[in-house]
DSSP file (Angstrom, degrees, kcal/mol; ACC not computed):
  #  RESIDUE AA STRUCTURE BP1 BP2  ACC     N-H-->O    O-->H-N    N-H-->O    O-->H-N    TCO  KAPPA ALPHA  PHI   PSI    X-CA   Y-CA   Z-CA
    1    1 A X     >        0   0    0      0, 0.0     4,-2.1     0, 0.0     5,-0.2   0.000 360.0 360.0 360.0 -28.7   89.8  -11.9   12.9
    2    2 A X  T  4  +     0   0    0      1,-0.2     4,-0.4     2,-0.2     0, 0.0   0.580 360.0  43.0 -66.2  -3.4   86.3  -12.6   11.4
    3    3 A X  T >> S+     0   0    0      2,-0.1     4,-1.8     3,-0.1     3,-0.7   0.825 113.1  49.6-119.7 -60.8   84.6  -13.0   14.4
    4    4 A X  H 3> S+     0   0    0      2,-0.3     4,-1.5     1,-0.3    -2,-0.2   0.738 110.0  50.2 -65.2 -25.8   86.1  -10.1   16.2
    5    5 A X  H 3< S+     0   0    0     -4,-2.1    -1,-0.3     1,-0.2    -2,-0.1   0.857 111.2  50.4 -72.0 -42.4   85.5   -7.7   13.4
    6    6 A X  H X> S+     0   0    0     -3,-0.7     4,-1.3    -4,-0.4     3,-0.9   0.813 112.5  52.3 -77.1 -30.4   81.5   -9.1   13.4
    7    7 A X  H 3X S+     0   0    0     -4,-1.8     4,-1.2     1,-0.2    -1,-0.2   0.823 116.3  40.0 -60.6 -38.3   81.7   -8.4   17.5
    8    8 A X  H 3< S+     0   0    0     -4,-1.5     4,-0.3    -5,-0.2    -1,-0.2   0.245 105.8  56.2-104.6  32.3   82.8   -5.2   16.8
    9    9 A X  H <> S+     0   0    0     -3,-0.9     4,-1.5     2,-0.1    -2,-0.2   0.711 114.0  46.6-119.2 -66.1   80.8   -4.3   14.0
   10   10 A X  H  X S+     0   0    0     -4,-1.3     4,-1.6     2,-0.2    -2,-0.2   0.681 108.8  53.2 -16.4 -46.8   77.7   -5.1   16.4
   11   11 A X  H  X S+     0   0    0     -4,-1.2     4,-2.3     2,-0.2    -3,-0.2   0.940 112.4  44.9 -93.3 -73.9   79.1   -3.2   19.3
   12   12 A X  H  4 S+     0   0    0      9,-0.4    -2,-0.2    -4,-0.3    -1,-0.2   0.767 116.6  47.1 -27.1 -37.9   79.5    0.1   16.9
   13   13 A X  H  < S+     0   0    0     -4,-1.5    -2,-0.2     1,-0.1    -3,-0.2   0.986 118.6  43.8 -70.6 -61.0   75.9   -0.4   15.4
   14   14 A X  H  < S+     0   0    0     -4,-1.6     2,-0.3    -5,-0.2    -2,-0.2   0.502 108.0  46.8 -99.4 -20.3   74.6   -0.9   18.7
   15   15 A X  S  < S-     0   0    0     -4,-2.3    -4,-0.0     2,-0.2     6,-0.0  -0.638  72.4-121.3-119.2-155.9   76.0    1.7   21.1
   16   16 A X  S    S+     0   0    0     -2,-0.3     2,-0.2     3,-0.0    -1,-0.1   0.776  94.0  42.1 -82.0 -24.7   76.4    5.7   21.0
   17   17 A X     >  -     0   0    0      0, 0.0     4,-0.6     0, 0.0     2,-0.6  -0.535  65.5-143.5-126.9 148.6   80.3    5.9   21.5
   18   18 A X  T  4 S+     0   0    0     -2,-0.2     2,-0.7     2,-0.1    11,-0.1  -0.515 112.3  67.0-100.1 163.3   83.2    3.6   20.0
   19   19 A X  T >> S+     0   0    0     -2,-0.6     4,-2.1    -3,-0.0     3,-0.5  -0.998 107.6  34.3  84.1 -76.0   84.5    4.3   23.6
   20   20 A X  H 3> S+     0   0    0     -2,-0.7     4,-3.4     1,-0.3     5,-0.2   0.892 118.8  53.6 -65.0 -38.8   81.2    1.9   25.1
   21   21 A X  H 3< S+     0   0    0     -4,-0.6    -9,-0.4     1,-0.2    -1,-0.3   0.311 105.5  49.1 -91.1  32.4   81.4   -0.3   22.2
   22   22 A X  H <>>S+     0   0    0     -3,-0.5     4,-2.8   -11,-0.1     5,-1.4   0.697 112.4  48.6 -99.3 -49.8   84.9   -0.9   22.8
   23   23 A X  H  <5S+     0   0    0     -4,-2.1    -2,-0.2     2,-0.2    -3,-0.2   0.932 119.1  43.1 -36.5 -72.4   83.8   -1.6   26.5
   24   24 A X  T  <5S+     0   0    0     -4,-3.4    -1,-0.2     1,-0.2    -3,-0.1   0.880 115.0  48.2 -33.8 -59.9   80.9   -4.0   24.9
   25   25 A X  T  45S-     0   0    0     -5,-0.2    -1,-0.2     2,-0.2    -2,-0.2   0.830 101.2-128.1 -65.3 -39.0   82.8   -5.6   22.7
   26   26 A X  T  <5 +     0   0    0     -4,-2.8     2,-0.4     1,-0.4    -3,-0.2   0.709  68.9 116.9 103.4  12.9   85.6   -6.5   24.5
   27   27 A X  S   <S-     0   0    0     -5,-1.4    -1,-0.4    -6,-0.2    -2,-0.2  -0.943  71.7-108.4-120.8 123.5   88.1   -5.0   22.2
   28   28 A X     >  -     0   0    0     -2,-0.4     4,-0.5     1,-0.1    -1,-0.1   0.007  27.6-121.8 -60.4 177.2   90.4   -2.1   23.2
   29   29 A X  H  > S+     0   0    0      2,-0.2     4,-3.6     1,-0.1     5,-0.5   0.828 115.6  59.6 -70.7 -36.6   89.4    1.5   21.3
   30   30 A X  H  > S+     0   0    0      1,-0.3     4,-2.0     2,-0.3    -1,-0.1   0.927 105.0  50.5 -87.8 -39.9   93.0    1.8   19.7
   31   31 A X  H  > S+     0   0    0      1,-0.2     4,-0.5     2,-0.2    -1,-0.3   0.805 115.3  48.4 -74.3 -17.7   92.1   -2.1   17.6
   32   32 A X  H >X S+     0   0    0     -4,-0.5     4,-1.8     2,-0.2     3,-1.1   0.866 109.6  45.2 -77.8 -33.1   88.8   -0.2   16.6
   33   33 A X  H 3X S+     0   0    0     -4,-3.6     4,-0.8     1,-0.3    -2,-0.2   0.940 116.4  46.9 -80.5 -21.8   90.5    2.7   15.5
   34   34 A X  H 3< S+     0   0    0     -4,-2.0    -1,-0.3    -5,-0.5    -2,-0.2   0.558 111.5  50.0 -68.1 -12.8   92.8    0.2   13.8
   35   35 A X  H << S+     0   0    0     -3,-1.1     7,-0.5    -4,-0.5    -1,-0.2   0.374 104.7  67.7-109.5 -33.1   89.5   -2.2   12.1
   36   36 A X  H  < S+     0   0    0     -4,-1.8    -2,-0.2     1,-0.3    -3,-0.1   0.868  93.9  45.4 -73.8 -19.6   88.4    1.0   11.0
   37   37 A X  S  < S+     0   0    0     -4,-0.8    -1,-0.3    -5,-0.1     2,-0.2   0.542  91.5  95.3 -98.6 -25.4   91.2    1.8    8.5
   38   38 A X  S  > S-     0   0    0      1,-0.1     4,-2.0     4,-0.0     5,-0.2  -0.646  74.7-145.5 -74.0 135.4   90.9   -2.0    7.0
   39   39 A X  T  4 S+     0   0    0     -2,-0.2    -1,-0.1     2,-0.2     2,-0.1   0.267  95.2  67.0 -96.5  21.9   88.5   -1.4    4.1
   40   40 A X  T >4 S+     0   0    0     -5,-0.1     3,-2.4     3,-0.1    -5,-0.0   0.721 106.7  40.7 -81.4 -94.0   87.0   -5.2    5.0
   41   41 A X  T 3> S+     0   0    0      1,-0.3     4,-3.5     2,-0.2    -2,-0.2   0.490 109.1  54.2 -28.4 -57.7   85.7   -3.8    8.3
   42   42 A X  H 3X S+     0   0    0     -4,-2.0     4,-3.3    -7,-0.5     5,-0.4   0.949 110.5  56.7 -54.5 -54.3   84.5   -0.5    6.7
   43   43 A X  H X4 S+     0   0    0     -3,-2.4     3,-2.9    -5,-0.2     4,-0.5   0.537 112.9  38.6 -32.9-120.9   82.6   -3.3    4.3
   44   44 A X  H >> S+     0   0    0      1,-0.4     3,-3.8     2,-0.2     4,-0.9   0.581 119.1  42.5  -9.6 -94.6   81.1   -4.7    7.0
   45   45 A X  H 3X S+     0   0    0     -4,-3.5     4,-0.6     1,-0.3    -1,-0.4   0.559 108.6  53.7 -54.7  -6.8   80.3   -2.0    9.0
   46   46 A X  H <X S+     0   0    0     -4,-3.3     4,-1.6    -3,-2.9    -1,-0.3   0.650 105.7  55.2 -96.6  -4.4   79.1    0.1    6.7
   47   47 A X  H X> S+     0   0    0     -3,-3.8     4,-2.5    -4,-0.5     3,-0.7   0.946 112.7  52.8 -63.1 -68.4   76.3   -2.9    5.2
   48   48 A X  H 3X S+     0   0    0     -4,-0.9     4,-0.7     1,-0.3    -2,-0.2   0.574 100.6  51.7 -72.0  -6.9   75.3   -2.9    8.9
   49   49 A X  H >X S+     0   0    0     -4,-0.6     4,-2.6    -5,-0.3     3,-0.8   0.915 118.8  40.4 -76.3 -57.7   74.8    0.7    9.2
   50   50 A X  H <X S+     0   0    0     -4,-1.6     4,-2.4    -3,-0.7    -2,-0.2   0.861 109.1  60.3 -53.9 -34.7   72.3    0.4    5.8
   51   51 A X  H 3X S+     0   0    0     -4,-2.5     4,-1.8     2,-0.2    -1,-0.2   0.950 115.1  28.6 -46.7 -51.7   71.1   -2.4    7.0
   52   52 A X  H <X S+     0   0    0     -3,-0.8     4,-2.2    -4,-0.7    -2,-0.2   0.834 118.9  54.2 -78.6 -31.3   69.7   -0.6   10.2
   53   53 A X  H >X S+     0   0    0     -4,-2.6     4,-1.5     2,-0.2     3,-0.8   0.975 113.6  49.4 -55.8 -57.9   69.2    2.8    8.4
   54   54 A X  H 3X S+     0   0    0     -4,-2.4     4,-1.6     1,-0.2    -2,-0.2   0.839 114.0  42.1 -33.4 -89.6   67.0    0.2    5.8
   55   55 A X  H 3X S+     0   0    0     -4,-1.8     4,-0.8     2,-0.2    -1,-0.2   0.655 113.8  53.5 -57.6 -44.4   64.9   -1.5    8.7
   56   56 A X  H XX S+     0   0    0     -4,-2.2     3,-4.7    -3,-0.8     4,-1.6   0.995 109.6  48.3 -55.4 -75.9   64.3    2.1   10.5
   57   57 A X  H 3X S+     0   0    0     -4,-1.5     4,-2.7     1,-0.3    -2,-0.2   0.823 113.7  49.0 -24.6 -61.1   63.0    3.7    7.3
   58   58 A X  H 3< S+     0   0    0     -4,-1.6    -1,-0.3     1,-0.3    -2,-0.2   0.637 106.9  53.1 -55.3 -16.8   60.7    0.7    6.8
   59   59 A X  H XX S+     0   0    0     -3,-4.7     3,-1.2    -4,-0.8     4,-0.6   0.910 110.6  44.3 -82.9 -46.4   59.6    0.9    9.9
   60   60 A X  H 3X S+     0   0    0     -4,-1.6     4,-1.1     1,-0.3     3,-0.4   0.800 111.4  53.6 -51.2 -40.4   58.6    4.8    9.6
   61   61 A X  H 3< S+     0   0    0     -4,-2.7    -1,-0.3     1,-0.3     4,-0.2   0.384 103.2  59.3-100.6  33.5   56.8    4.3    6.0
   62   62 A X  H <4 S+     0   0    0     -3,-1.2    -1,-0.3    -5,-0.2    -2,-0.2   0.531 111.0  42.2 -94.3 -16.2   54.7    1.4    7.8
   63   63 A X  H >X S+     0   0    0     -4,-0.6     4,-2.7    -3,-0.4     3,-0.8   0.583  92.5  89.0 -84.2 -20.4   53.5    4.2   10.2
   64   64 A X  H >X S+     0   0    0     -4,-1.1     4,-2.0     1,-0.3     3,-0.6   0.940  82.8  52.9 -66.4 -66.7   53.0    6.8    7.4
   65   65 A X  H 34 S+     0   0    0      1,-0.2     4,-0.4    -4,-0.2    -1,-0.3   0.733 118.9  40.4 -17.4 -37.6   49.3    5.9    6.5
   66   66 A X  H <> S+     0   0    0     -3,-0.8     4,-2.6     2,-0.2    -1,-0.2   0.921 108.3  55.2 -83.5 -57.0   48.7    6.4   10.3
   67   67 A X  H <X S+     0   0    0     -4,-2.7     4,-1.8    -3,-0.6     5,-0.3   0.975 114.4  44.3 -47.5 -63.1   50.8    9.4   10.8
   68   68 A X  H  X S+     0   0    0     -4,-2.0     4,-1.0     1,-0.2    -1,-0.2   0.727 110.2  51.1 -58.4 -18.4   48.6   11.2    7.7
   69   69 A X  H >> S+     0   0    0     -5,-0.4     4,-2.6    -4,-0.4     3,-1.0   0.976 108.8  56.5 -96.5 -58.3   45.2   10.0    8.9
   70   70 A X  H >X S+     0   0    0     -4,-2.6     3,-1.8     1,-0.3     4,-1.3   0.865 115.7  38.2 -22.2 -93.4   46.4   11.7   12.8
   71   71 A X  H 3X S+     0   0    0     -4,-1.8     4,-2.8     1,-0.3    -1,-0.3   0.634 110.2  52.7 -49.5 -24.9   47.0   15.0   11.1
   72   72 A X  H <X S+     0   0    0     -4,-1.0     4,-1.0    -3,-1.0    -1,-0.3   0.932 108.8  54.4 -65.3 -39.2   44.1   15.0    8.7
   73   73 A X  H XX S+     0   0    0     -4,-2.6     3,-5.2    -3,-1.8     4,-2.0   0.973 118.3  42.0 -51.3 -72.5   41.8   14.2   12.4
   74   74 A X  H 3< S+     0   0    0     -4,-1.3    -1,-0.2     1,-0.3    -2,-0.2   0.855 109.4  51.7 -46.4 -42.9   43.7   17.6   13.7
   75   75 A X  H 3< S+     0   0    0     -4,-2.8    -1,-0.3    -5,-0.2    -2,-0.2   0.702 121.4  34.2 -76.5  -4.0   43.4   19.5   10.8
   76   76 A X  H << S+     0   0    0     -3,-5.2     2,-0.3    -4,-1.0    -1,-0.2   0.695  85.2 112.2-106.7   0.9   39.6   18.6   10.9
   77   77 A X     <  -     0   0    0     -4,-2.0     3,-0.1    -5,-0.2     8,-0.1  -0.251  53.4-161.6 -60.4 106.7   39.1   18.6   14.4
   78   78 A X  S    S+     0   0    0     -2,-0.3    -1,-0.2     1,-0.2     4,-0.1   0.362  92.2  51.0 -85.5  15.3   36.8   21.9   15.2
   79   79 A X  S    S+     0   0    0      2,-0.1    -1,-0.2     3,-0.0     3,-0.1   0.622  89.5  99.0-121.2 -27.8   37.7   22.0   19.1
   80   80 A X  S    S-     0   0    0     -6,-0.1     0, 0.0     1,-0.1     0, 0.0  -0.296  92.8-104.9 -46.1 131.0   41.6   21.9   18.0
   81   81 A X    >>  -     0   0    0      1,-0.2     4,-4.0     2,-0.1     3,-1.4  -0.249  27.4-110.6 -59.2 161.2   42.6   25.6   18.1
   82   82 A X  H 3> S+     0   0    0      1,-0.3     4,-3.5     2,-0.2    -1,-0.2   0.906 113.7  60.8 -81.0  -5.6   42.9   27.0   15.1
   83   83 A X  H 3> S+     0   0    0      1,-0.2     4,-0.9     2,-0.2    -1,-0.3   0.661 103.9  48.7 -87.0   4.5   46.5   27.3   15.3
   84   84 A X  H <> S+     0   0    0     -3,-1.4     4,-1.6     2,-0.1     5,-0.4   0.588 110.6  54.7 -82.9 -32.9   47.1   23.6   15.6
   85   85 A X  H  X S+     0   0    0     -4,-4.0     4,-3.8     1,-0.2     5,-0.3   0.988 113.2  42.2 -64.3 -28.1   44.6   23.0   12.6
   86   86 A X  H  X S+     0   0    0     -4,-3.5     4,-2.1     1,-0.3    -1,-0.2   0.920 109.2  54.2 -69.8 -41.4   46.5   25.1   10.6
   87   87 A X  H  < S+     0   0    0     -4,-0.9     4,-0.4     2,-0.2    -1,-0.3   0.438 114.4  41.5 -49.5 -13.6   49.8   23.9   11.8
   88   88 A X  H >X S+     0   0    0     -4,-1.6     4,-0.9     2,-0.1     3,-0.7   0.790 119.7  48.9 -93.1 -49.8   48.8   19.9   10.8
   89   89 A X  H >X S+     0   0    0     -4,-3.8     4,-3.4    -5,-0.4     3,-1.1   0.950 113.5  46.7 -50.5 -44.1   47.0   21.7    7.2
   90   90 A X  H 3X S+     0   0    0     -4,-2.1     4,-2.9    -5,-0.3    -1,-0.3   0.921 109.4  53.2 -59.3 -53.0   50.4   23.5    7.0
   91   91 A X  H <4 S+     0   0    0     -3,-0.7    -1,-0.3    -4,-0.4    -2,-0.2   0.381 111.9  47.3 -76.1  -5.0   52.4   19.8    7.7
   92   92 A X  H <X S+     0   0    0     -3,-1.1     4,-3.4    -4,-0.9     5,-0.3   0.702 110.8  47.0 -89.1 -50.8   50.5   18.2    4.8
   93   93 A X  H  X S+     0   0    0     -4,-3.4     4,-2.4     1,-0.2     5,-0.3   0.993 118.7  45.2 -60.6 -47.9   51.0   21.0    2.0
   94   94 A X  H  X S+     0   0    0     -4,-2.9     4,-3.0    -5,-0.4    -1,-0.2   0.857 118.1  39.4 -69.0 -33.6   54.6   21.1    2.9
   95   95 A X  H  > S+     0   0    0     -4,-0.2     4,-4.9     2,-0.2    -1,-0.2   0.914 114.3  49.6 -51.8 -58.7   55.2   17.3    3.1
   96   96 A X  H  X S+     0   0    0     -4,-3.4     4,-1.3     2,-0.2    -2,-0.2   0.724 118.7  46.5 -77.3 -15.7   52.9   16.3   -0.2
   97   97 A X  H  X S+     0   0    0     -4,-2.4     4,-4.9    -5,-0.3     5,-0.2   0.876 116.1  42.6 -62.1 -57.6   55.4   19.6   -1.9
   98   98 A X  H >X S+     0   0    0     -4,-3.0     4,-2.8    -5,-0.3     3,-0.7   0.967 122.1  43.0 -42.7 -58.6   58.8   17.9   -0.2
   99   99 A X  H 3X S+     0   0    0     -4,-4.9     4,-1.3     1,-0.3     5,-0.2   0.854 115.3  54.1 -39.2 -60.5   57.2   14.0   -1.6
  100  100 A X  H 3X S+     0   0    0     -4,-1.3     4,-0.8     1,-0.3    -1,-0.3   0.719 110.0  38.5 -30.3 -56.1   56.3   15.6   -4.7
  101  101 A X  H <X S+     0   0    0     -4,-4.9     4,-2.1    -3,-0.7    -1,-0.3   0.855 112.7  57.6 -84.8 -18.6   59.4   17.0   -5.7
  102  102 A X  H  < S+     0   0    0     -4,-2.8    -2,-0.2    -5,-0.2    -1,-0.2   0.622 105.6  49.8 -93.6   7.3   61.3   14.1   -4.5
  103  103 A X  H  X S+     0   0    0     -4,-1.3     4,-1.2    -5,-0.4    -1,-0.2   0.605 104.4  60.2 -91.9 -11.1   59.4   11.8   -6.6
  104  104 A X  H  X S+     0   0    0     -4,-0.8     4,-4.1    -5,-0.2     5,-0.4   0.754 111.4  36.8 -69.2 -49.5   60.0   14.0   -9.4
  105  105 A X  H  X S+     0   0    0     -4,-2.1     4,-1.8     2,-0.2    -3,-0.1   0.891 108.4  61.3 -68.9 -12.8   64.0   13.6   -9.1
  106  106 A X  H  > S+     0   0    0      2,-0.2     4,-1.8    -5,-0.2    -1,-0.1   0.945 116.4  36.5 -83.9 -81.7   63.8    9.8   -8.1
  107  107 A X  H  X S+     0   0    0     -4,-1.2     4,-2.4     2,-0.2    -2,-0.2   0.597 112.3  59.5  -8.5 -59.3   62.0    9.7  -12.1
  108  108 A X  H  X S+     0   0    0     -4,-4.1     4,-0.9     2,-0.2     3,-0.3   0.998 114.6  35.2 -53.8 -77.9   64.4   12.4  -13.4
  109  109 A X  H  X S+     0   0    0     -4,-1.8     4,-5.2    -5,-0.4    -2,-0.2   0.832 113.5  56.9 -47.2 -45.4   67.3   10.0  -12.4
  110  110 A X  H  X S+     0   0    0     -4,-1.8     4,-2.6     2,-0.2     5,-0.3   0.979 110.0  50.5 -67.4 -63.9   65.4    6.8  -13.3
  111  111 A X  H  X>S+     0   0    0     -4,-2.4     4,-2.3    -3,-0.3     5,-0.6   0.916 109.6  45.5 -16.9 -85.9   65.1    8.3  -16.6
  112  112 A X  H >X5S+     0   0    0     -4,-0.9     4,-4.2     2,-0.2     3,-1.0   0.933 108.9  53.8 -15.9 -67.9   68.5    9.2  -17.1
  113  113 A X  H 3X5S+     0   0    0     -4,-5.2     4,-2.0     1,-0.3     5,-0.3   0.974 111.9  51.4 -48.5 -58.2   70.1    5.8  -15.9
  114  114 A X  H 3<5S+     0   0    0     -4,-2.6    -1,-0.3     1,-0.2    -2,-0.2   0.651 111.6  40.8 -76.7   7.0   67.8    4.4  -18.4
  115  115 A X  H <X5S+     0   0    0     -4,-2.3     4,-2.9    -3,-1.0    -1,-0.2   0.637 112.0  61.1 -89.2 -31.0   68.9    6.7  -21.4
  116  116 A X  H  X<S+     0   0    0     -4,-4.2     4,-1.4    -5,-0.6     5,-0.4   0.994 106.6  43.6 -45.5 -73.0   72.4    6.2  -20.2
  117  117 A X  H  < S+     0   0    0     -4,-2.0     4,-0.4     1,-0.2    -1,-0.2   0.549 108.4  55.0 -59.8 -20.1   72.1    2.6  -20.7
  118  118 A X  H  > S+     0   0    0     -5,-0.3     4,-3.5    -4,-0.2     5,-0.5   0.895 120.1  36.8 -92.5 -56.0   70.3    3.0  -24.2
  119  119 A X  H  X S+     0   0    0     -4,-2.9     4,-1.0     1,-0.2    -2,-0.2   0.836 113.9  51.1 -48.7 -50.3   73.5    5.3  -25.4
  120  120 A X  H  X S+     0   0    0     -4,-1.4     4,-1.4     2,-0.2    -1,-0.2   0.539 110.0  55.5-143.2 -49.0   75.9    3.5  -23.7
  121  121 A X  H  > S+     0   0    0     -4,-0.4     4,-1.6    -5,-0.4    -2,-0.2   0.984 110.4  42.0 -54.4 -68.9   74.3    0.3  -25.5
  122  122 A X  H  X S+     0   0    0     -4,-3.5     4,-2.1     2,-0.2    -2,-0.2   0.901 104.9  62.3 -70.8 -17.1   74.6    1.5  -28.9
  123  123 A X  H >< S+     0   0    0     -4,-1.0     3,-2.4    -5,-0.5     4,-0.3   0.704 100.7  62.6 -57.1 -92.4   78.4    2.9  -28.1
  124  124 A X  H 3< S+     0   0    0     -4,-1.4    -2,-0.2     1,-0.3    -1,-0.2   0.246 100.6  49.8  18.8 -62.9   78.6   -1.0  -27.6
  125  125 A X  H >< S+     0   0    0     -4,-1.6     3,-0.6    -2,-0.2    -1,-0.3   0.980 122.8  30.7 -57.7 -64.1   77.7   -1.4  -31.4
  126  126 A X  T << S+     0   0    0     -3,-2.4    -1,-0.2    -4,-2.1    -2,-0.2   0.751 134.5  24.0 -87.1 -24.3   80.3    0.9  -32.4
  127  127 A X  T 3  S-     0   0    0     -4,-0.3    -1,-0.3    -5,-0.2    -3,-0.2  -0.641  82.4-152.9-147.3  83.1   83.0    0.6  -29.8
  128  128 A X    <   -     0   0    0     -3,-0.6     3,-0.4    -5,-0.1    -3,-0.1  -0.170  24.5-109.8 -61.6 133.0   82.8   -3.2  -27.9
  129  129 A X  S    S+     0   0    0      1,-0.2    -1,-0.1    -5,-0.1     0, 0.0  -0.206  97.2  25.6 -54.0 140.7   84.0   -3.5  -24.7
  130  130 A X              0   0    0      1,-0.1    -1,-0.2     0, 0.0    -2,-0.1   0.924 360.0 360.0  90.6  27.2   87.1   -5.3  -24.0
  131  131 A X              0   0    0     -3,-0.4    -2,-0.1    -4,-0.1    -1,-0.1   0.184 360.0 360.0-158.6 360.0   88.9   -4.8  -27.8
């Protein structure tokens, strides 16, 4: 079963349809819809869907340096009309707001977990796990 579930965990990552990756895979639609309802499979496939979502992302914030230095060239570019400079000037303030705030909440949380854990420690003291 291990093998077929890793064929079809491949053949879902890989095409657009469970239809095609039934086709790929070699496994009828109606045993996918059936793989899907075992919460092993759903394991599986849903690490290989983070896996690729993971690898995509990485791929993107190895381009980001590049991507920023592009739009800064437009936005300084004096033969660019000006409504493309403005539109890249425009695509930095609104990005470095979006980053901004979502490096604020990343903090905010990281903050939290770790005051969670500092409470949650001394409840420990007072009320031990396990008794």
């Amino acid at each position: 079963m291990a093998k077929n579930y890793e064929r079809a965990v491949a053949a879902l990552v890989a095409c657009p349809t469970a239809k095609e990756a039934a086709k790929v895979s070699g496994i009828g639609e109606s045993t996918l819809r059936a793989y899907k309802a075992d919460p092993e499979f759903v394991e599986l496939y849903t690490a290989a869907r983070h896996e690729l979502l993971d690898a995509g992302v990485k791929t993107l914030q190895s381009k980001f340096s590049d991507a920023v230095e592009v739009i800064c060239e437009i936005m300084h570019d004096k033969a660019a009309s000006p409504s493309v400079r403005l539109s890249a000037a425009s695509s930095i303030i609104q990005n470095a707001v979006r980053l901004t705030d979502q490096t604020e909440s990343m903090e905010r949380a990281a903050t939290g977990r770790r005051l969670n854990r500092e409470l949650l420690g001394g409840l420990s003291d007072i009320f031990p796990v396990g008794e």
